[in-house]
C-alpha positions, 0 to 999 in steps of 0.5 A: 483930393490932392492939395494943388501945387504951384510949379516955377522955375528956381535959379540956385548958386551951384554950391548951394544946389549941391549942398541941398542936394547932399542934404536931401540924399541924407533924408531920402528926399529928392532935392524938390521934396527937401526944399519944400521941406525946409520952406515949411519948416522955416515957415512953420517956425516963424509962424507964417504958416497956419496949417500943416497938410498931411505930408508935413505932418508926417515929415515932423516924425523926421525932423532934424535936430537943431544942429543939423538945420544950417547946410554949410556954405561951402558944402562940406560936413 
C-alpha cells in the first residue's frame, strides 16, 4: 500500500524555483520529486528522520557528492 502524501502549496523565490528546478533536470526528477529529495536528505542528516521508505532507499544509490549538495544562489554552475 502506498505511503500517504501530504499536498500544499509552496511559494519560492523565482531564482530559487529556477535553481532547483536546473538541479532537478540534472537528476532526472521532477522539480516536486528533488525537493522532497533534498528535505529528506537534510532530514536524514540531522537526524530527524527515523525510517526511510522504500523510494529514498533507492534515491541513496544516487546520492549526490558533498560538493555538489549547495544550489548556487544566483543559479548558475
Amino acid at each position: 500500500m502506498a505511503k500517504e502524501r501530504k499536498a500544499f502549496p509552496l511559494r519560492l523565490d523565482l531564482e530559487l524555483y529556477q535553481a532547483v528546478e536546473k538541479w532537478a533536470g540534472d537528476e532526472f526528477r521532477s522539480v516536486n520529486a528533488h525537493i522532497e529529495y533534498l528535505l529528506r536528505e537534510s532530514l536524514k542528516k540531522s537526524g530527524r528522520l527515523k525510517s526511510l521508505p522504500p523510494q529514498a532507499a533507492e534515491d541513496q544509490s544516487k546520492s549526490v557528492p558533498s560538493g555538489d549538495a549547495e544550489v548556487p544562489e544566483n543559479g548558475s554552475s
